[in-house]
C-alpha positions in Angstrom: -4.2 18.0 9.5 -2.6 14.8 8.9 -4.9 13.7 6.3 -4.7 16.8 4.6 -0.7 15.9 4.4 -1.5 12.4 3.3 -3.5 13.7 0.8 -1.1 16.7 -0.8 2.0 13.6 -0.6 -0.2 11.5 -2.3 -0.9 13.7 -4.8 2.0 15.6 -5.3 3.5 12.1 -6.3 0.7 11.4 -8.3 1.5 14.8 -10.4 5.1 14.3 -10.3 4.7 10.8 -11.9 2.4 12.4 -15.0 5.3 14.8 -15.2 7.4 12.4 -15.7 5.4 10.1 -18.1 5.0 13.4 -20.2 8.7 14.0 -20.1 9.7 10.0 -21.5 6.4 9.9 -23.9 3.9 8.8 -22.2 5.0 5.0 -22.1 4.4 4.3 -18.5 1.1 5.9 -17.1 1.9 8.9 -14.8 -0.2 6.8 -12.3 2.5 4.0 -12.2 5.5 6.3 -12.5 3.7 8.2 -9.0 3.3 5.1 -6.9 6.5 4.1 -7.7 8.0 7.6 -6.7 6.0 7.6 -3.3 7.0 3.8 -3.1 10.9 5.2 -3.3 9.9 8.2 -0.7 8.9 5.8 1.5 11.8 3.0 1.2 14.1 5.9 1.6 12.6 7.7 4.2 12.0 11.1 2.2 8.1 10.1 3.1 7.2 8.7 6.7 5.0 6.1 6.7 3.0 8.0 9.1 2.4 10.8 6.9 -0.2 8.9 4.0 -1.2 5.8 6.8 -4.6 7.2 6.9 -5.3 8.2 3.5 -3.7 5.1 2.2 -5.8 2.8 4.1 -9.0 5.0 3.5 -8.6 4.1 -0.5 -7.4 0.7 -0.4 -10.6 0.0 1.7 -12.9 1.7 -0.7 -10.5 0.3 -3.4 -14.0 -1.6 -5.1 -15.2 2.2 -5.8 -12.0 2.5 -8.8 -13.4 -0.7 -10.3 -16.1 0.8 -11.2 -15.5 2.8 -14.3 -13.9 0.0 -15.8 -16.5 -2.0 -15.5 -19.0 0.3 -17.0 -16.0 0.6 -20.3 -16.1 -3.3 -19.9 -20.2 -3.2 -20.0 -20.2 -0.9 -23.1 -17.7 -3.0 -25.1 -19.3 -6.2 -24.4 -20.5 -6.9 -27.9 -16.6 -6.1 -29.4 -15.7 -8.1 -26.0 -17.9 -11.3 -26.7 -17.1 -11.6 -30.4 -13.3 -12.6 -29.8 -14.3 -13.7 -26.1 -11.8 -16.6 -25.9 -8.7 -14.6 -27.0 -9.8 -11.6 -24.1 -10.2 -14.5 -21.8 -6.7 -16.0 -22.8 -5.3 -12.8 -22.5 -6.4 -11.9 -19.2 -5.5 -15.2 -17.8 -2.2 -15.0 -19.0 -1.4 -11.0 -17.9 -2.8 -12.0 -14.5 -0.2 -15.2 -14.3 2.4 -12.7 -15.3 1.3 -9.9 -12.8 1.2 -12.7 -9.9 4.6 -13.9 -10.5 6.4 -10.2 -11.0 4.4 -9.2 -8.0 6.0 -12.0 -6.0 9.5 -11.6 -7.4 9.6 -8.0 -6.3 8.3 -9.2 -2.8 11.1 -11.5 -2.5 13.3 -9.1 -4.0 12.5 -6.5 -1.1 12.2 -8.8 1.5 16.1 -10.1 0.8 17.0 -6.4 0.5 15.3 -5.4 3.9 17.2 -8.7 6.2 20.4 -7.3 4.3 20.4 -3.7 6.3 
């Protein structure tokens, strides 16, 4: 039963975030708008941790499975892809700098929040 749960929470925030996305134009992916509403549940307690453990760790350990349409897209664009090659490459590199540091910002950021309370 408590996967089931995990499941519905998960995807409740999941609709909820494409909802939303519709509702501000589609400028942030409903994707991103859900995890950072079930993200929220959970800081504020609204969600127990409990509740989406299992289902959470069941996708994050098959996490290589949601790789794999994009790199099928990737595969079918390779000849666009290879033509401008250094400037994707550039890109990338760059985006992943910038995902790294944001990433560890917001860690800091909640770990400073968390010794506060």
């Amino acid at each position: 039963m408590n996967i089931i749960k995990g499941i519905f929470v998960i995807l409740l925030h999941l609709v909820l975030g494409n909802l939303l996305s519709s509702l501000i134009g589609g400028f942030v992916p409903g994707s991103v708008l859900g995890m950072i509403l079930l993200f929220g549940s959970l800081m504020s307690g609204l969600v127990k941790e409990e509740s989406v453990r299992d289902v959470a760790t069941f996708l994050t350990d098959n996490m290589a499975l949601f790789f794999i349409p994009a790199l099928i897209g990737i595969l079918d664009m390779w000849g666009l892809i290879k033509v401008h090659f250094w400037g994707w490459l550039i890109l990338l590199t760059l985006t992943a700098v910038i995902v790294m540091a944001v990433s560890g910002w917001t860690k800091q950021l909640t770990d400073k929040i968390w010794r506060k309370k």
